[in-house]
Gaussian input, Z-matrix of N, CA and C with variables (Angstrom, degrees):
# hf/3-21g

backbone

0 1
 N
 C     1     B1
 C     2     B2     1     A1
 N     3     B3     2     A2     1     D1
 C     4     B4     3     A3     2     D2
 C     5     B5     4     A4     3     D3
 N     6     B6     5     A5     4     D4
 C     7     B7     6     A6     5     D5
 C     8     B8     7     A7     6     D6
 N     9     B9     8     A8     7     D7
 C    10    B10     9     A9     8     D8
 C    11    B11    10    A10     9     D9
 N    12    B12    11    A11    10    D10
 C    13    B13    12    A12    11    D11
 C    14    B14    13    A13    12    D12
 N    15    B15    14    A14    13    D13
 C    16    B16    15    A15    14    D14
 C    17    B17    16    A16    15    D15
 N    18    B18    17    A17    16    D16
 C    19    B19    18    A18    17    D17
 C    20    B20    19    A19    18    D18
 N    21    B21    20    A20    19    D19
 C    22    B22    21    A21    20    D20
 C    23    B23    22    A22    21    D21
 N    24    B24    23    A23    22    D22
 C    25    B25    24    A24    23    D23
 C    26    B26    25    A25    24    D24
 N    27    B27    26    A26    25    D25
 C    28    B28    27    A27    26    D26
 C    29    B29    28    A28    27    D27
 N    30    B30    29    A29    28    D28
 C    31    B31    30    A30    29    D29
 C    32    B32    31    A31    30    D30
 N    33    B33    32    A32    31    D31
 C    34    B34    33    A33    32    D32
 C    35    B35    34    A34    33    D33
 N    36    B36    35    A35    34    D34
 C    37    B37    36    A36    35    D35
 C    38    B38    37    A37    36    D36
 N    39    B39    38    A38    37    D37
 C    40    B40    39    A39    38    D38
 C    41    B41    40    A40    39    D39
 N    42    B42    41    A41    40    D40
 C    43    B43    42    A42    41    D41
 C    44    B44    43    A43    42    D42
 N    45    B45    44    A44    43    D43
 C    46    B46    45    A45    44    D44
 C    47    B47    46    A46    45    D45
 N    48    B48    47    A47    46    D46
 C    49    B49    48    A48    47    D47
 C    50    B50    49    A49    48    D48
 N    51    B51    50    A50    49    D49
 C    52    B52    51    A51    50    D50
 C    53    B53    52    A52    51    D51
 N    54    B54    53    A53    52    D52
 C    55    B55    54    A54    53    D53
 C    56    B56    55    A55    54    D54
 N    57    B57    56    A56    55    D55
 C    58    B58    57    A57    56    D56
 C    59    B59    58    A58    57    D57
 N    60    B60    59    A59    58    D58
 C    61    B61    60    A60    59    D59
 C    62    B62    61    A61    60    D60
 N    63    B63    62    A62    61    D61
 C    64    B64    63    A63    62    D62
 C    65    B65    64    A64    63    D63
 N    66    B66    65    A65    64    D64
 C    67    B67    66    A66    65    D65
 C    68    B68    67    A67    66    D66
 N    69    B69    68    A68    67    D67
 C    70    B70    69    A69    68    D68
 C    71    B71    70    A70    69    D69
 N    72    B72    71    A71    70    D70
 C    73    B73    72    A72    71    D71
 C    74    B74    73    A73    72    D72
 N    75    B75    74    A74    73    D73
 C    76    B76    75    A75    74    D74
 C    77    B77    76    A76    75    D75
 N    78    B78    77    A77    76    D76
 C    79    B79    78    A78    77    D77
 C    80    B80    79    A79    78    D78
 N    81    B81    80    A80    79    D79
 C    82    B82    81    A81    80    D80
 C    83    B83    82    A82    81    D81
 N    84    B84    83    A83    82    D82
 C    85    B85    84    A84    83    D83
 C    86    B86    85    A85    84    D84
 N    87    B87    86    A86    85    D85
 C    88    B88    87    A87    86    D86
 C    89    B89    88    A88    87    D87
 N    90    B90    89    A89    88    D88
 C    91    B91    90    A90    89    D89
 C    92    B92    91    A91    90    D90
 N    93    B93    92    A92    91    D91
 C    94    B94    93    A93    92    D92
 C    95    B95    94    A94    93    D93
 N    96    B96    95    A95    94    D94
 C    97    B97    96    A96    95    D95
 C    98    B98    97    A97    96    D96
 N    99    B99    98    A98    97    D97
 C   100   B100    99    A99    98    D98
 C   101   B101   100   A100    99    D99
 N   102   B102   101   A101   100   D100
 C   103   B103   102   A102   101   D101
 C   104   B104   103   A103   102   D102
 N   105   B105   104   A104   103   D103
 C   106   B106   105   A105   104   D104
 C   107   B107   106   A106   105   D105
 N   108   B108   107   A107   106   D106
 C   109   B109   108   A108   107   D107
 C   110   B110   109   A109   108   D108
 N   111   B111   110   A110   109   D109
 C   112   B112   111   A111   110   D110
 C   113   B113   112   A112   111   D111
 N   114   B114   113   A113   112   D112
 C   115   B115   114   A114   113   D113
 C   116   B116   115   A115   114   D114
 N   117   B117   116   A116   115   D115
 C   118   B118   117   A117   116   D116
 C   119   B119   118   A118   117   D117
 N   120   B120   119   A119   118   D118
 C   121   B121   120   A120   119   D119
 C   122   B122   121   A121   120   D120
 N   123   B123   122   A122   121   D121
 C   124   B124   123   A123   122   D122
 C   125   B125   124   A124   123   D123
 N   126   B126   125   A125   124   D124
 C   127   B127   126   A126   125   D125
 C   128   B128   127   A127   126   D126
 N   129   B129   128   A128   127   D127
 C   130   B130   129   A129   128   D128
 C   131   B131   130   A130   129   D129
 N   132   B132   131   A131   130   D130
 C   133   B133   132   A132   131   D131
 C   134   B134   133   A133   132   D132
 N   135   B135   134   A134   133   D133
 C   136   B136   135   A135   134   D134
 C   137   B137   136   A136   135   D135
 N   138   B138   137   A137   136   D136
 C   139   B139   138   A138   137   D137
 C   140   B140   139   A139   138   D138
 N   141   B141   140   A140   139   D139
 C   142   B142   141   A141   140   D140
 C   143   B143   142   A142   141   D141
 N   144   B144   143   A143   142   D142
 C   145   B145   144   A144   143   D143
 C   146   B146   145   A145   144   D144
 N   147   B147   146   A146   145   D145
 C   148   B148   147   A147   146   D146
 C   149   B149   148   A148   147   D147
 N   150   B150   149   A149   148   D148
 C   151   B151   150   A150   149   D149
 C   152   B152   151   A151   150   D150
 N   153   B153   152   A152   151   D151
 C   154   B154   153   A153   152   D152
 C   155   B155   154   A154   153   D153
 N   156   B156   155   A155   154   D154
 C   157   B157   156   A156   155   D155
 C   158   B158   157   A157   156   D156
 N   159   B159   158   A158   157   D157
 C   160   B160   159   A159   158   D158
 C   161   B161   160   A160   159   D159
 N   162   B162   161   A161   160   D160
 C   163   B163   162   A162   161   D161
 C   164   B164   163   A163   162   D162
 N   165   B165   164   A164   163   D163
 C   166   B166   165   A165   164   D164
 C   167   B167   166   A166   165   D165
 N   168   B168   167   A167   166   D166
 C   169   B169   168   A168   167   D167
 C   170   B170   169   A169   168   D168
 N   171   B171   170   A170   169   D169
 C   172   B172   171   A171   170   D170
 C   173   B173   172   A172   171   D171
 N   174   B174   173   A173   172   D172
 C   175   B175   174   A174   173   D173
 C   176   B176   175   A175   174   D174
 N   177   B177   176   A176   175   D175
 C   178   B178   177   A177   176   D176
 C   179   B179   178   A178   177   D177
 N   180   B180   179   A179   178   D178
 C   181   B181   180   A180   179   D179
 C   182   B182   181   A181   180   D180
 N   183   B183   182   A182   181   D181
 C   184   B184   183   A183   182   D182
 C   185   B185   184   A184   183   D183
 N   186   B186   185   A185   184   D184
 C   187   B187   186   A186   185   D185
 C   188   B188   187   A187   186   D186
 N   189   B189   188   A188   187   D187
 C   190   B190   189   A189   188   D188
 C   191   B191   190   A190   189   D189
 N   192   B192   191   A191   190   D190
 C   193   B193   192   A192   191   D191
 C   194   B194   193   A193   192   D192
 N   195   B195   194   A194   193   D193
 C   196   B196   195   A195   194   D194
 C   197   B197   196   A196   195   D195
 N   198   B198   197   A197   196   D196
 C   199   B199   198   A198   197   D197
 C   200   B200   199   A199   198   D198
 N   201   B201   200   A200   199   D199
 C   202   B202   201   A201   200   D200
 C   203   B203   202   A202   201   D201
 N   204   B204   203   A203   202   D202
 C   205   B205   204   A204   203   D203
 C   206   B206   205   A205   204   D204
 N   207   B207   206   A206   205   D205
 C   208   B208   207   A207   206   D206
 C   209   B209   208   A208   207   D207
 N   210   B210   209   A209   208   D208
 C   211   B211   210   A210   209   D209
 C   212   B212   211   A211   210   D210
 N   213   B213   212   A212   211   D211
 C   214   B214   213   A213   212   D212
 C   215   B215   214   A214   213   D213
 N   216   B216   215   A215   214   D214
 C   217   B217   216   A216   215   D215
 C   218   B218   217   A217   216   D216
 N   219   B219   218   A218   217   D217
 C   220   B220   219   A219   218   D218
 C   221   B221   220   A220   219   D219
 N   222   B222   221   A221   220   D220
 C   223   B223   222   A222   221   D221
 C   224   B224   223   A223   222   D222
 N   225   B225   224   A224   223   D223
 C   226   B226   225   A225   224   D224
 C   227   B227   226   A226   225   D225
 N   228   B228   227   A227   226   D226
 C   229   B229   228   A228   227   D227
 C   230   B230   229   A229   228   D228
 N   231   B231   230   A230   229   D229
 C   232   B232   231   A231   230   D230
 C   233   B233   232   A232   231   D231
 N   234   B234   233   A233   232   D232
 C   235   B235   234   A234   233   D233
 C   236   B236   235   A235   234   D234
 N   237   B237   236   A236   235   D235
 C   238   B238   237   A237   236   D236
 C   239   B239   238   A238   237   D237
 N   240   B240   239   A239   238   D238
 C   241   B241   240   A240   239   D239
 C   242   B242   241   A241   240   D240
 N   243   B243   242   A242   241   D241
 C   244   B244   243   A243   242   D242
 C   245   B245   244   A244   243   D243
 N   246   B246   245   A245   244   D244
 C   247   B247   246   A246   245   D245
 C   248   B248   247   A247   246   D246
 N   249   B249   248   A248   247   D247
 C   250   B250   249   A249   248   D248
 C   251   B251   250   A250   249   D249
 N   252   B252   251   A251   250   D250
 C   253   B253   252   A252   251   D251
 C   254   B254   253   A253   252   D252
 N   255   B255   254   A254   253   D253
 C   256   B256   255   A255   254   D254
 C   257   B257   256   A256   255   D255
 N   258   B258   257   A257   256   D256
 C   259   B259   258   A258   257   D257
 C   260   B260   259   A259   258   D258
 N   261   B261   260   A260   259   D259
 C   262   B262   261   A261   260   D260
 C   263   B263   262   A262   261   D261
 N   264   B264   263   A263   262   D262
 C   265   B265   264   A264   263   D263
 C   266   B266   265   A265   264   D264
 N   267   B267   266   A266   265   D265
 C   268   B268   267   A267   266   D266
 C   269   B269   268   A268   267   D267
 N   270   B270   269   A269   268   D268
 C   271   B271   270   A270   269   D269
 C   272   B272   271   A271   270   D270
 N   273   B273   272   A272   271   D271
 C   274   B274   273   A273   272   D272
 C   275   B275   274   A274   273   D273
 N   276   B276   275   A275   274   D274
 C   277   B277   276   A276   275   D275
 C   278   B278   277   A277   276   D276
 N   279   B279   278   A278   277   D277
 C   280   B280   279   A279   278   D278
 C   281   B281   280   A280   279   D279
 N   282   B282   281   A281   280   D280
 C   283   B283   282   A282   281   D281
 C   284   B284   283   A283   282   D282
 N   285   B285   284   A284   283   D283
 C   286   B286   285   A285   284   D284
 C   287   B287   286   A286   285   D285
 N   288   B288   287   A287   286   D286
 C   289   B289   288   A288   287   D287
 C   290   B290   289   A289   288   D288
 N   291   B291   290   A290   289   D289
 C   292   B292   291   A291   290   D290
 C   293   B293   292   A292   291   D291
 N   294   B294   293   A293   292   D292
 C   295   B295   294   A294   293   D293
 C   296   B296   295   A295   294   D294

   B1=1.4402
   B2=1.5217
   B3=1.6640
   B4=0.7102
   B5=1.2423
   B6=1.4583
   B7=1.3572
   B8=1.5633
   B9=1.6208
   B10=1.3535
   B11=1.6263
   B12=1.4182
   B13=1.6481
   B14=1.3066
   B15=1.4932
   B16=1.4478
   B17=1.4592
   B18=1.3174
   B19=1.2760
   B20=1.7026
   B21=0.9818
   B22=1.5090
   B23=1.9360
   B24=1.7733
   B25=1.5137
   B26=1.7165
   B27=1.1282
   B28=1.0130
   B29=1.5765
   B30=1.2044
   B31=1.4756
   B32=1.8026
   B33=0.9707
   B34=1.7798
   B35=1.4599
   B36=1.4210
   B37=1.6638
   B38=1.1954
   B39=1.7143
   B40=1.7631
   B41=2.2036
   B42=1.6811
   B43=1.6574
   B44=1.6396
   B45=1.2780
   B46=1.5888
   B47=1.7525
   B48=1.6305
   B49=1.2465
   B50=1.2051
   B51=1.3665
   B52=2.4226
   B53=1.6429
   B54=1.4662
   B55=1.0216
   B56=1.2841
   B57=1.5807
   B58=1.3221
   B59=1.7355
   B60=1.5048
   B61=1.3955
   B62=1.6028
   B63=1.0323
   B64=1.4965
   B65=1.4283
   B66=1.3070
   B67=1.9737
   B68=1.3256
   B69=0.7630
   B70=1.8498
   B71=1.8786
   B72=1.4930
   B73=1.9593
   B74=1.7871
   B75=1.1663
   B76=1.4103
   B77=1.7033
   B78=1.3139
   B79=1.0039
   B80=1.5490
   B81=1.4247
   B82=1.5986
   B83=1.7624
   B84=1.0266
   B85=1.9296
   B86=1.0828
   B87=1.5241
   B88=1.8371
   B89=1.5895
   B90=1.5645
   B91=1.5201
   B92=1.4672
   B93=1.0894
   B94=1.3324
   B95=1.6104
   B96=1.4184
   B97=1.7507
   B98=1.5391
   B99=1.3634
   B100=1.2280
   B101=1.4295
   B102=1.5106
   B103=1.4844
   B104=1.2683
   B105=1.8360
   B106=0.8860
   B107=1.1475
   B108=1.8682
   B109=1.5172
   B110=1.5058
   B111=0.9219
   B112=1.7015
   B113=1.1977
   B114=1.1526
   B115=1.6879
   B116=1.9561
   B117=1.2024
   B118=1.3199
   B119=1.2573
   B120=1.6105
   B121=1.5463
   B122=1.7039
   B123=1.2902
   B124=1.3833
   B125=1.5793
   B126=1.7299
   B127=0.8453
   B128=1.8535
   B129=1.3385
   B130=1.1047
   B131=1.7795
   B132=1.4734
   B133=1.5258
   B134=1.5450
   B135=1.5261
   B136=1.1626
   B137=1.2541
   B138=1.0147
   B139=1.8115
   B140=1.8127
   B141=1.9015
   B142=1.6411
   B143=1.8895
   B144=1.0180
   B145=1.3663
   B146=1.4109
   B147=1.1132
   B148=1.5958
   B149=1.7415
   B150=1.5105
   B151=1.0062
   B152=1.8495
   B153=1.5525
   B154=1.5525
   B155=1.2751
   B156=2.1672
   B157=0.9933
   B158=1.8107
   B159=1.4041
   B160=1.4330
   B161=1.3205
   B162=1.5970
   B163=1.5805
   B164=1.7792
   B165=1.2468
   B166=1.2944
   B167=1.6198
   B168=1.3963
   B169=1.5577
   B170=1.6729
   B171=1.1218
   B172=1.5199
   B173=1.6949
   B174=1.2982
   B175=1.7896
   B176=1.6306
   B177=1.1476
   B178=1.4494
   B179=1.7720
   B180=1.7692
   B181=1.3416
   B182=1.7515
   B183=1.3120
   B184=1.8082
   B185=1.1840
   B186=1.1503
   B187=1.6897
   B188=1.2705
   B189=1.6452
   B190=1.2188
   B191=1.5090
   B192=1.0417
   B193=1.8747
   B194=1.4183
   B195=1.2912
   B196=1.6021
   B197=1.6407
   B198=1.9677
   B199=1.4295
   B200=1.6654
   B201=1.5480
   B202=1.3702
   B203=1.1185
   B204=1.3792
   B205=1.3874
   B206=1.7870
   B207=1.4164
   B208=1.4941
   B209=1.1344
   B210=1.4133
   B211=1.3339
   B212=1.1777
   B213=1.9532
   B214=0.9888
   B215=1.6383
   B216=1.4487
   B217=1.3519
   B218=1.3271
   B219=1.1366
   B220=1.1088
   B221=1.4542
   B222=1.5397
   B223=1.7981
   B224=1.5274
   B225=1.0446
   B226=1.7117
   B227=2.0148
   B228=0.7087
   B229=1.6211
   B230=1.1650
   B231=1.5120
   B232=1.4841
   B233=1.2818
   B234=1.4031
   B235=1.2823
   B236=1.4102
   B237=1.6035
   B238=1.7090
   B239=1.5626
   B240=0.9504
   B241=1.3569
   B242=1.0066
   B243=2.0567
   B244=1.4122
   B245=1.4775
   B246=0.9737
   B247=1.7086
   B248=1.5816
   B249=1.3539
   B250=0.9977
   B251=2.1102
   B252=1.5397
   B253=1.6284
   B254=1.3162
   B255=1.3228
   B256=1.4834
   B257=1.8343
   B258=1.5244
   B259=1.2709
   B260=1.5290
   B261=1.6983
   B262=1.6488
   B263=1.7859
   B264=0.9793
   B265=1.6688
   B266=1.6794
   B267=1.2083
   B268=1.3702
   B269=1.8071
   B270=1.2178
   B271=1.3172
   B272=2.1367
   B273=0.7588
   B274=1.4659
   B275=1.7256
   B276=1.0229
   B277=1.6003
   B278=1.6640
   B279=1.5976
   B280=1.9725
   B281=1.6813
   B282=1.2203
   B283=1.2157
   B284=1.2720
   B285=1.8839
   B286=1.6057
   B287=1.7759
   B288=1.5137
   B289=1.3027
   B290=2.1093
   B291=1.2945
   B292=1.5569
   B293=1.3068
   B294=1.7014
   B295=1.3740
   B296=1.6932
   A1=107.92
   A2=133.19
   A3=159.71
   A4=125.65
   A5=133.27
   A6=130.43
   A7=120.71
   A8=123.06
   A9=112.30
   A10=126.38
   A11=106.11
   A12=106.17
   A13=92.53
   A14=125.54
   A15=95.54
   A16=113.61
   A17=114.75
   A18=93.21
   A19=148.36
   A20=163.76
   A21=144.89
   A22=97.13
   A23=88.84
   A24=118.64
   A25=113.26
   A26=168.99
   A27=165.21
   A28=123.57
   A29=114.67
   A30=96.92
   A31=118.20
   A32=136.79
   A33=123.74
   A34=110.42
   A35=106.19
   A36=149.98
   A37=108.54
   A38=114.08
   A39=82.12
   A40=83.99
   A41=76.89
   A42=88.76
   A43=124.14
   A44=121.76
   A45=97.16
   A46=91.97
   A47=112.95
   A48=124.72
   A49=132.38
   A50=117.33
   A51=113.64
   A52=103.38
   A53=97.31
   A54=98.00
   A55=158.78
   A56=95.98
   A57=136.05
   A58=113.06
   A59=101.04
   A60=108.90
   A61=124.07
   A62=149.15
   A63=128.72
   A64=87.75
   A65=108.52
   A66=131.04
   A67=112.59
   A68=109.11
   A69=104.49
   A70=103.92
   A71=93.67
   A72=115.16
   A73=96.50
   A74=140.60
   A75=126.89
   A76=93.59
   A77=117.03
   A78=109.35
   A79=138.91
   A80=118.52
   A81=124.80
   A82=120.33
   A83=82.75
   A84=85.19
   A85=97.02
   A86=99.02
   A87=103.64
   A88=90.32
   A89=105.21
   A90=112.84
   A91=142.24
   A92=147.62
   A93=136.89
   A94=122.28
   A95=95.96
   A96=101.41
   A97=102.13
   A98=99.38
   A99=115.29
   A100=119.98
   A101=124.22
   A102=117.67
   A103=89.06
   A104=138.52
   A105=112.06
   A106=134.10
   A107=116.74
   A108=113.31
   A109=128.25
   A110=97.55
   A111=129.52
   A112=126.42
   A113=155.18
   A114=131.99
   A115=106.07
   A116=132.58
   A117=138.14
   A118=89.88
   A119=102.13
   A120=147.80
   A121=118.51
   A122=89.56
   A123=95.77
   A124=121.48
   A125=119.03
   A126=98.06
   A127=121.25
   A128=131.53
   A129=144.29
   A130=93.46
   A131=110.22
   A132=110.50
   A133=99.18
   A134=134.17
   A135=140.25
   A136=129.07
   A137=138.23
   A138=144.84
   A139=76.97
   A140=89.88
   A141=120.65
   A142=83.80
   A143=111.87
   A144=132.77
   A145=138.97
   A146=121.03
   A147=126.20
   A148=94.88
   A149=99.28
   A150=107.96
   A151=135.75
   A152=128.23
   A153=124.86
   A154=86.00
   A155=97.61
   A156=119.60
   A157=127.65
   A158=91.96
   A159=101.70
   A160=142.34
   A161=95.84
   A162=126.30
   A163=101.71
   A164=107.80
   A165=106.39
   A166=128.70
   A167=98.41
   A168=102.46
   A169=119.60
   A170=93.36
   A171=130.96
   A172=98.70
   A173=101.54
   A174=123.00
   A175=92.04
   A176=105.24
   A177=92.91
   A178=139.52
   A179=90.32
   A180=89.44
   A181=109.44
   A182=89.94
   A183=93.97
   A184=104.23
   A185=138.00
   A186=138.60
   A187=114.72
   A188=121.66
   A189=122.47
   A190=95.38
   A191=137.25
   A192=143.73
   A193=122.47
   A194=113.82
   A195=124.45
   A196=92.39
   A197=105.42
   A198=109.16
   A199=107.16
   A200=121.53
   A201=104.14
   A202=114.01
   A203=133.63
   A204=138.82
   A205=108.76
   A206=103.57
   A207=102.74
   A208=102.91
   A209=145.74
   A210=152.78
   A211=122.77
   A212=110.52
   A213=125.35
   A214=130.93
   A215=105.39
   A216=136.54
   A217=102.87
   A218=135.88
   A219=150.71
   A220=128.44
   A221=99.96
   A222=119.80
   A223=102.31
   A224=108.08
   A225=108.11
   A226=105.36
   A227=127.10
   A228=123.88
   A229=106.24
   A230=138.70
   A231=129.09
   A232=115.02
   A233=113.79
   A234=121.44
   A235=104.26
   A236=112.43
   A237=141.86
   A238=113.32
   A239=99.76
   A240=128.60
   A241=123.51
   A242=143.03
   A243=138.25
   A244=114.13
   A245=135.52
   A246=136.07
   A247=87.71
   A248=119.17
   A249=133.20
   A250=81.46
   A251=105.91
   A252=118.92
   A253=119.58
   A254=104.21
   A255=118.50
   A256=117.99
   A257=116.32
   A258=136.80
   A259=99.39
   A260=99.86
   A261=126.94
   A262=77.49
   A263=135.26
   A264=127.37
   A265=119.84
   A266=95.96
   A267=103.41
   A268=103.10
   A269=118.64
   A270=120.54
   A271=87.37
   A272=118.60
   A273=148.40
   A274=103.27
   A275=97.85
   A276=128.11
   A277=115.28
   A278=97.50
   A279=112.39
   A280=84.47
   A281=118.94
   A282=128.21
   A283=108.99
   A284=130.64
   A285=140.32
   A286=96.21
   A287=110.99
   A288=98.95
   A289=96.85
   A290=103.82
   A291=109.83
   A292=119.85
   A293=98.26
   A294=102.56
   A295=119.70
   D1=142.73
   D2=-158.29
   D3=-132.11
   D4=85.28
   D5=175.11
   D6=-98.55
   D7=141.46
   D8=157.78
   D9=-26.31
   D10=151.67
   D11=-172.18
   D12=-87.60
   D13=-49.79
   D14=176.66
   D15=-134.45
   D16=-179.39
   D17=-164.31
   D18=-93.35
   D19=100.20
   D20=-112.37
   D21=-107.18
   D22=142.15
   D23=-160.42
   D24=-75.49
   D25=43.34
   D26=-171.47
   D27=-40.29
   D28=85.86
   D29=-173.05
   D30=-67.28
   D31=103.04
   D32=166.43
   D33=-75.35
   D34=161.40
   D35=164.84
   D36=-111.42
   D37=109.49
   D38=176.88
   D39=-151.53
   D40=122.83
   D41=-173.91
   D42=-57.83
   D43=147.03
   D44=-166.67
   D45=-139.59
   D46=38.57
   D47=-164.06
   D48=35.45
   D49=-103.59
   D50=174.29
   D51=-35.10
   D52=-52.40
   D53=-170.94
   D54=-34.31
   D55=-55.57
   D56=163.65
   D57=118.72
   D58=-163.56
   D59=176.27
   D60=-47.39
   D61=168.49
   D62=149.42
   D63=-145.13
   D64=141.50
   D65=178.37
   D66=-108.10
   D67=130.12
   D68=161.07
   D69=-169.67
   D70=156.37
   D71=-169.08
   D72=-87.80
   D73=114.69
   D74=172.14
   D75=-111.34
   D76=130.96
   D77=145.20
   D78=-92.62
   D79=-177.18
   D80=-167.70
   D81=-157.70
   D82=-178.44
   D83=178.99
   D84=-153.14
   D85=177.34
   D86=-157.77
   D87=-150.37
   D88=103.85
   D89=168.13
   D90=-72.24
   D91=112.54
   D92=174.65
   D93=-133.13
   D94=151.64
   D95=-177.29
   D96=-50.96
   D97=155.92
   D98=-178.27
   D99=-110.26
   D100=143.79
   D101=-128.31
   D102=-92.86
   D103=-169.58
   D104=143.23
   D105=-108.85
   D106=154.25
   D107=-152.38
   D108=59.73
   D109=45.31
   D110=179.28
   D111=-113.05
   D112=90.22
   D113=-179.42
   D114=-92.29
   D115=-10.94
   D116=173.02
   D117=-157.86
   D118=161.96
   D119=166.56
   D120=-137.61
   D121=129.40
   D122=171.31
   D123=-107.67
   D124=104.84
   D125=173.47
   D126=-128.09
   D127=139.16
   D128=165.14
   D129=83.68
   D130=30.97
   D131=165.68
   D132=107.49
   D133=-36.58
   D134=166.44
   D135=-55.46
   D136=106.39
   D137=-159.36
   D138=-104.77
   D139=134.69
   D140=-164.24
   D141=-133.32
   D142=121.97
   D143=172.35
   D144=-119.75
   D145=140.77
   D146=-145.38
   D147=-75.15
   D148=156.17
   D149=161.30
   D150=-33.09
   D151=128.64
   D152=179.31
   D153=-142.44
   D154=150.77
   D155=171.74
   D156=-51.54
   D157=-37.11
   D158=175.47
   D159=-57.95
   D160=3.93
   D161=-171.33
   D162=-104.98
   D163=-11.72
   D164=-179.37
   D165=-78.95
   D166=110.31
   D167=-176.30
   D168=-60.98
   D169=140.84
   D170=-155.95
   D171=-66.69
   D172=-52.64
   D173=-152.84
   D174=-78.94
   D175=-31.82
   D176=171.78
   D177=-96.99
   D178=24.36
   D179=173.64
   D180=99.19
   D181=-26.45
   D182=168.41
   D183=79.43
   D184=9.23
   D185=-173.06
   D186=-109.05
   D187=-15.27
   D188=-174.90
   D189=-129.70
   D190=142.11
   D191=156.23
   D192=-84.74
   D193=142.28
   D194=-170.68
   D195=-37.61
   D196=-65.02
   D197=-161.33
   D198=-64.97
   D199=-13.34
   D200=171.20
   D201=-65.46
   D202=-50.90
   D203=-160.59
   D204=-82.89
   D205=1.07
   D206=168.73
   D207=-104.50
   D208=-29.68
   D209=179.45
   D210=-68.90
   D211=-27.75
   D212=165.86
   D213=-68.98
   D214=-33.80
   D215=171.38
   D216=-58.55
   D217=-58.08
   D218=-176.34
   D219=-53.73
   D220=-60.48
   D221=146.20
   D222=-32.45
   D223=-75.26
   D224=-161.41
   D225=-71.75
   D226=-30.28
   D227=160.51
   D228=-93.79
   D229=87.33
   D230=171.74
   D231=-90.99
   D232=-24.62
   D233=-151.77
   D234=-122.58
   D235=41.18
   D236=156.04
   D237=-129.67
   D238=159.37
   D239=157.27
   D240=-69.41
   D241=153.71
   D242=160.42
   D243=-116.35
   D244=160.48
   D245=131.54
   D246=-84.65
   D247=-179.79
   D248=-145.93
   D249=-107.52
   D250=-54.86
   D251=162.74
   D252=-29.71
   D253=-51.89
   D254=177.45
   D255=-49.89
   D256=-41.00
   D257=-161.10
   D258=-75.44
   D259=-54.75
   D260=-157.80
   D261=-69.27
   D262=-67.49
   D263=-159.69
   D264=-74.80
   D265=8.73
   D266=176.44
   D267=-122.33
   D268=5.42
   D269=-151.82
   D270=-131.76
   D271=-22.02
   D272=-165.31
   D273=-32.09
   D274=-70.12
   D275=165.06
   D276=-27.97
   D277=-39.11
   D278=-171.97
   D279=-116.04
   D280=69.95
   D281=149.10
   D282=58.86
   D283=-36.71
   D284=-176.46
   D285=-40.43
   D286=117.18
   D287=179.18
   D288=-118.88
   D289=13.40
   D290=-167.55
   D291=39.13
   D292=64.53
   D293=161.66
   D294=-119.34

């Protein structure tokens, strides 16, 4: 598995009626299989980088990684499609909250 090195900024608009506007920057990452004999890919200007320990979530004991248990998900549904929402709410349970 393969994630961006760092992460890209999205600004939203998102109407909340009486209220008004509300703004905010969320960032994200952008996962992909990993090729083989590859440690990064660059694609469309974005450098995608191999798996590090330092990515390994804590809450879960440290034995399994966010991107394992999404990679894993993935393995076992190959033959679907994701939103990225889709993954995080099915993944919910193993801490993945898609942030």
């Amino acid at each position: 598995m393969l994630r961006t090195a760092e992460p890209i900024y999205e600004h939203v608009r998102v109407f909340k009626g009486r209220a008004g506007i509300t703004q905010t920057t969320r960032p994200y990452h952008l996962y992909l299989l990993k090729p083989e004999g590859r440690d990064s890919v660059v694609i469309d200007g974005l450098r995608s980088v191999s798996y590090a320990p330092k990515y390994l979530d804590a809450r879960g004991g440290g034995k399994i990684s966010k991107a394992r248990r999404i990679l894993n998900y993935i393995q076992e549904h190959k033959d679907k499609a994701f939103f990225s929402t889709e993954i995080a709410e099915a993944l919910k349970d193993e801490a993945i909250n898609g942030c």
